[in-house]
N, C-alpha and C positions, 0 to 999 in steps of 0.2 A: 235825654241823651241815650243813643243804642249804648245796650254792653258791650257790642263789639263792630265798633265803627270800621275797622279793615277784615274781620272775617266772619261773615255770616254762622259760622258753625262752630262752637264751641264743643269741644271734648267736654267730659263728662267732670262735673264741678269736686273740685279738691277741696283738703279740710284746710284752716286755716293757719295753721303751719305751713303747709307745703307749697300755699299762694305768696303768704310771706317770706317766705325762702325763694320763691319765681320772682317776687319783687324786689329782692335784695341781689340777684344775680342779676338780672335784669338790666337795673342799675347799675350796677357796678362794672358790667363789659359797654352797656350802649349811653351810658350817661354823656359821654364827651359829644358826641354826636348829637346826643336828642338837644342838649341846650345850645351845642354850636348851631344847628338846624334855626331851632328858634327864635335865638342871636339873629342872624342874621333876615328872621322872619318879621320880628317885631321891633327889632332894630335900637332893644335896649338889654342890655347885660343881666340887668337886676333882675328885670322883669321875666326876661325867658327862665332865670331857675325858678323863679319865683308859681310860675305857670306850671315848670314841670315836678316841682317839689306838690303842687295841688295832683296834678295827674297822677302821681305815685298816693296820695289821701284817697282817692276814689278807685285806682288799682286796687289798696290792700280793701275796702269795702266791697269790690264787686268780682274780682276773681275768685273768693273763698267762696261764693254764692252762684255766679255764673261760670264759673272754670276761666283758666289762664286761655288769653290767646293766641292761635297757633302767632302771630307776629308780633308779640309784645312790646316791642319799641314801637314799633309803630301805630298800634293802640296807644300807647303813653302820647306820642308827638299829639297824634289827634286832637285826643283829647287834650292838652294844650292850646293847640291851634283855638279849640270851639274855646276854651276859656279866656283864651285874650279877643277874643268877636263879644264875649259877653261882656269884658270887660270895659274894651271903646263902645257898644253901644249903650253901654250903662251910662258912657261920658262924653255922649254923644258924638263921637268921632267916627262917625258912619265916613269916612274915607274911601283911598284907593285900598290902603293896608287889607281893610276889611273885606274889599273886595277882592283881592289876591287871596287872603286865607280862605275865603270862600269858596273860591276858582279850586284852588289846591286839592280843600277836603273834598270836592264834587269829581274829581277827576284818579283822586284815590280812591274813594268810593266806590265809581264805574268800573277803577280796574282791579278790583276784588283784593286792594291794599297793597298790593307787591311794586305797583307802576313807580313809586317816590323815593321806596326805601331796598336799598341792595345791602343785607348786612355784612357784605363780603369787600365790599368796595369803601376804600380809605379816601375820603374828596374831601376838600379843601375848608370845610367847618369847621373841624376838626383841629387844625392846624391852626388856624385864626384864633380859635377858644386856647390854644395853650397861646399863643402871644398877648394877649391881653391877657392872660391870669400871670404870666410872664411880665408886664408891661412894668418900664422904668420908673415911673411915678409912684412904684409901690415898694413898701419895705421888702425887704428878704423875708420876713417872718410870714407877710402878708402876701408874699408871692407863693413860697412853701404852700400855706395853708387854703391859698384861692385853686393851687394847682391839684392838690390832693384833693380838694372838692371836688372840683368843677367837673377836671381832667380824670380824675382818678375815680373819682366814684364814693370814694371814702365819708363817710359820716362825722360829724364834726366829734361825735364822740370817741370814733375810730382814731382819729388824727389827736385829739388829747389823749390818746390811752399810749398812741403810737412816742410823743415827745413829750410824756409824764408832765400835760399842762392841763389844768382846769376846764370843763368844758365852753366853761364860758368865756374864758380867754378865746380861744379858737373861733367861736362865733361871733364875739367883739370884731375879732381880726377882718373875718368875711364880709360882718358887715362894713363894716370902715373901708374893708377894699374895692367893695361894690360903691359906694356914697364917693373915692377917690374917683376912681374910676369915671362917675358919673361927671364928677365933678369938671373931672381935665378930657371932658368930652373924648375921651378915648375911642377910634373910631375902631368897628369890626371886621380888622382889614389883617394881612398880611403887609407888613409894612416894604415900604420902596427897596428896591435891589441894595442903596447907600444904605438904610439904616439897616439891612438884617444881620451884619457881621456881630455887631453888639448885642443885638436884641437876642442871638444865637447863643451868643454866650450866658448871656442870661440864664438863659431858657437852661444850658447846661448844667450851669451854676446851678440850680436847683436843685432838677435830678442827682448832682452831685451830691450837695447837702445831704438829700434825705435817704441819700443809699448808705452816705457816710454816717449816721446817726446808726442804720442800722448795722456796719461792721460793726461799728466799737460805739456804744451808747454812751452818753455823752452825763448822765447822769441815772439814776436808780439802779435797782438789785440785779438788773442782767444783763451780762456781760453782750448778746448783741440784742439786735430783734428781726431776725429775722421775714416775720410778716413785711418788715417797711420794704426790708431789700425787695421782696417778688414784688413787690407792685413800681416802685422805682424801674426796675427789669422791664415790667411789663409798659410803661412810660415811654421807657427807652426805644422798645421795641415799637410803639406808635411811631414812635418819632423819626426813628429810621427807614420807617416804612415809607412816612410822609415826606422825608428829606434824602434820598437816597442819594443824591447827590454832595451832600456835607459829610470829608472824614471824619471829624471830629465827634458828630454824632456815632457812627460807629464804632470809633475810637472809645467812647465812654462807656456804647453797648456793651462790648468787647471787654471792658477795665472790670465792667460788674459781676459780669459774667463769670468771668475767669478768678476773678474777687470773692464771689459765691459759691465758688465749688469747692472752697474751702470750709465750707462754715459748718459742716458739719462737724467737723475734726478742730473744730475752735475750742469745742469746747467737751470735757468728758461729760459722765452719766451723773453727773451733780450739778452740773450749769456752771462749772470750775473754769477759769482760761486754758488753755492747753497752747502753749505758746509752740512757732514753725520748726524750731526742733525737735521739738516732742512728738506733733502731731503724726495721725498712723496716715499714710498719702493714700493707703487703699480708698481711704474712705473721703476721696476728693472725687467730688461731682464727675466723671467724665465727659460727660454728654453736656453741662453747663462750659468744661474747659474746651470742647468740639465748636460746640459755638460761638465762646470767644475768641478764639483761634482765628476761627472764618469771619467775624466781623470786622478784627482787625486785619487780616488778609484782603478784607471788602475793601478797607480807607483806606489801601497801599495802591489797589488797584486805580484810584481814583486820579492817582498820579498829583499829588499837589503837596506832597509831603506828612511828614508828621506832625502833629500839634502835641498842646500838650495831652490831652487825652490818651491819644496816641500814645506816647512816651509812656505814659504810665501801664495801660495796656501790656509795651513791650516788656515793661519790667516785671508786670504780672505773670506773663506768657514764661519769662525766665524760671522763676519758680514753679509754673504749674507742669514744665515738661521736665522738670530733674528728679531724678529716682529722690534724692537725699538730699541735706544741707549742705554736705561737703560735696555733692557733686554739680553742686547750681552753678553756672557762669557770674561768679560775681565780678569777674572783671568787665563785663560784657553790661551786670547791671549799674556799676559804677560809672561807667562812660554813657549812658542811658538818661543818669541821674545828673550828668554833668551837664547833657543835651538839654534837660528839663528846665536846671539852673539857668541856662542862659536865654532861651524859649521863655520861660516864666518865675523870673528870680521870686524865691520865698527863703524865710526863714528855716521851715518846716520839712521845705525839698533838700535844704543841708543838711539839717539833722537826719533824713533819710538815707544821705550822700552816706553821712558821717558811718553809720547803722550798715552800710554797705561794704566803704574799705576797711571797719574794720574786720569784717569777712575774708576780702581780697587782697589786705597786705599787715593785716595786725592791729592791734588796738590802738597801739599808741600812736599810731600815724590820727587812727582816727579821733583820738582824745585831742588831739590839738585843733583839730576842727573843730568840735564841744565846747574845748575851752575856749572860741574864738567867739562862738554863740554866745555861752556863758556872760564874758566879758562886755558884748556888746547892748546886751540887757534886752534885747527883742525878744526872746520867747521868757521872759519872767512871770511867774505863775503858770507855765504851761509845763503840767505833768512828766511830759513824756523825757524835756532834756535832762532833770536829776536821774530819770531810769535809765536814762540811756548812757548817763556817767558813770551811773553805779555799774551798769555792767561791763562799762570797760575797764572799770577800774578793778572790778575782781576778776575778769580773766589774766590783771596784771599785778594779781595777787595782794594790792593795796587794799584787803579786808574790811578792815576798818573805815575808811576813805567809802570804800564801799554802803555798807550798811548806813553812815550818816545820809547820802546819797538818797538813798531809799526811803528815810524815815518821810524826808522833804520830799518827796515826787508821793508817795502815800496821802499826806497832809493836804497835795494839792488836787488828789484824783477826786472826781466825782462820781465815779462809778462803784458801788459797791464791790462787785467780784475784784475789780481789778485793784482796786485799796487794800481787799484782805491778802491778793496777793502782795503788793507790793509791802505790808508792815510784813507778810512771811519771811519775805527778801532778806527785810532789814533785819528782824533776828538769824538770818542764817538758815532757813528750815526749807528756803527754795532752793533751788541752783539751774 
C-alpha cells in the first residue's frame, strides 16, 4: 500500500507526537464525512467505522515515519476504500461494489487526490450519518453516544469522561447501536419529506441533551463542562449548515450560543456556582451572544414562526441584551414562557414560568404556581422545585420554610458544587 495514496509528496516526517495530534484533529473535524462517505460506499454502517477506525491504526504507524499528508481525510477515506476491496476479496465478493471502489481510487489517483474530496463543501453524507445515529429504533443513551462518535469525532473515552460513565458502558452502547441498527435494516438515506418533522426533532433532542449536561452537569464535582457544550455548538453548526432551511435548527444554534456566553461567569476562580445575579456581564461571551442573536434573527427570517427552540432562544436573547437583573424584560420573558407552555406543555417550562413572574410581579404570585407543581407530584425528586421554593419563600421572609426547602432540594442534587451550595442555603450562609 503507497504512504500516500492522494499526494505523491510528503513534507518532511514529524515525530510522533505531533502525527498523533494530526490524527486526533484529523479526526475529530472530518470524521462525519470520511464514515458518511463510506456508509454510503460499502453500504453498511458498521462496517464503514469499522474500515475507517483500521485507517486511523495505519495513520498513526505511518505518518510518524512518512510525514502527514498534505490531504489527510482523504488519505484516511483511501485507505479504507483499499481495505474493504481486501476485505470482499478475502470473501470473495469480487462484485460491482468492488469494482466502483476501484473506479473511485483510480480516478483519485489521476487526479493527484483533490478530484473526490472538497473539504470546504457540506454534501449530503454528512447529513444521512447524523439521521441514522439519530434513528428512532435507538435509545436516547444510544443516540447521544452513536452521535458524539460517529458525528462528533469524540472517542468513546471522551464521551465517558464527558457523562461520568464507565468506558465500557459507552462502547457497550455503540456496539448494541450498530447490531440495532443492523438489525432494523436501517437504510442510509435521508428519510422521506413525511418522516423528517420527527426524525428532526430527534436529531434536536439530542444536541439538546448533550449541551444540557454541559450547562448544569447532571452529576459529579463540576458545576458545568464545558468541553461538551463546544462541540454540541459545533454539531449545531453542522446542522445548520446542512438544514438552512429548518428554524428550529437555528433556533437551538441560537439557544446555545447565547446559553454559552455566559459560562464563563457561571462560575468564579474555585469552580463555585455564581448564580445570574451575581454574575460580572463584562465577562459574557460577546461574540458567542452576536451570533446567537443572528441565528435566531436567521429562524424569524424563514417566516414559519417560532418553535420551541425559538422560544427559548428568545428568552435567552432577554438576558444576554440587559445591562442588569433588574433591568431584564421579565415581563416580556414571562409571556415568552407562556408561549413555550402552550407550544410545548412541560412540567419544567412552569417551573421556569414560576422562576420568572416571580421577577415580574413578586413571589407570591409565583409561589402559588410552585405550590401547584408541588401538589401535583410531577416534578418529585427533582431538585430544582424545593430550590426554587426556598427562594421564594425567603424573599418572603418565611426563613425557616426556607432553609427546610433547601435541606430537600440539597439531599436530591446530584451535582456536587451545587449541593454544597444548596446545604450553604440551607444553614443561611448563601443569599
Amino acid at each position: 500500500m503507497a504512504a500516500f495514496p492522494h499526494d505523491g509528496t510528503a513534507p518532511s516526517a514529524p515525530d510522533t507526537g505531533s502525527a498523533e495530534r494530526a490524527v486526533a484533529a484529523v479526526w475529530r473535524i472530518e470524521s462525519a464525512r470520511i464514515v458518511g462517505a463510506l456508509t454510503r460506499m460499502v453500504g453498511d454502517f458498521g462496517l464503514a467505522e469499522d474500515l475507517a477506525q483500521e485507517a486511523l491504526v495505519d495513520a498513526l504507524r505511518q505518518w510518524p515515519v512518512d510525514g502527514v499528508p498534505r490531504n489527510a481525510a482523504a488519505w484516511l477515506t483511501a485507505v479504507a476504500k483499499r481495505k474493504a476491496i481486501d476485505r470482499w476479496r478475502r470473501q470473495e465478493r469480487l462484485d460491482e461494489r468492488v469494482a466502483l471502489l476501484a473506479h473511485d481510487l483510480e480516478r483519485e489517483q489521476a487526479g493527484g487526490g483533490d478530484l473526490l474530496w472538497d473539504p470546504d463543501a457540506v454534501d449530503d453524507d454528512v447529513l444521512r450519518l447524523i439521521f441514522i445515529a439519530c434513528h428512532p429504533v435507538l435509545s436516547k443513551e444510544a443516540q447521544v453516544a452513536l452521535t458524539l462518535r460517529v458525528v462528533g469525532g469524540l472517542s468513546s473515552e471522551e464521551i465517558a469522561r464527558a457523562f461520568l460513565v464507565p468506558t465500557a458502558t459507552v462502547q457497550q452502547r455503540i456496539v448494541r447501536a450498530k447490531k440495532t441498527l443492523a438489525a432494523a435494516n436501517a437504510p442510509f438515506d435521508v428519510p422521506p419529506r413525511e418522516e423528517r418533522s420527527p426524525r428532526i426533532g430527534a436529531i434536536l433532542g439530542v444536541l439538546y441533551l448533550i449541551f444540557n449536561e454541559a450547562h448544569a452537569a447532571s452529576s459529579g464535582p463540576e458545576w458545568m463542562r464545558p468541553e461538551l457544550s463546544d462541540e454540541a455548538i459545533r454539531l449545531g453548526r453542522v446542522l445548520a449548515a446542512l438544514m438552512p432551511q429548518e428554524p428550529e435548527v437555528h433556533g437551538l444554534l441560537a439557544l446555545m450560543e447565547l446559553t454559552a456566553a455566559r459560562f464563563a461567569a457561571r462560575v468564579d476562580r474555585h469552580g463555585e456556582p455564581v448564580l445570574l445575579a451575581d454574575q460580572d456581564r463584562r465577562r459574557w461571551d460577546r461574540g458567542r451572544i452576536a451570533r446567537g442573536r443572528a441565528s435566531l434573527a436567521t429562524a424569524d427570517t424563514l417566516g414559519r414562526g417560532r418553535g420551541a427552540h425559538c422560544l427559548q432562544a428568545a428568552i435567552a436573547e432577554c438576558h444576554a441584551v440587559a445591562a442588569s437583573v433588574d433591568e431584564t424584560d421579565w415581563d416580556r420573558i414571562v409571556l415568552l414562557y407562556e408561549a413555550l407552555g402552550r407550544l410545548s406543555p412541560s412540567p419544567v417550562v412552569e417551573l421556569n414560568r414560576a422562576a420568572a413572574v416571580a421577577m415580574a410581579t413578586g413571589p407570591a404570585s409565583a409561589l402559588r404556581i410552585i405550590d401547584q407543581l408541588s401538589s401535583s407530584g410531577v416534578l418529585r425528586g427533582y431538585h430544582l422545585l424545593p430550590a426554587t421554593r426556598g427562594e421564594l419563600l425567603r424573599r418572603l421572609g418565611r426563613e425557616e420554610e426556607a432553609r427546610s426547602e433547601f435541606v430537600v432540594a440539597a439531599g436530591l442534587a446530584g451535582n456536587d458544587r451545587e449541593r454544597t451550595l444548596l446545604e450553604r442555603k440551607s444553614r443561611g450562609e448563601e443569599k
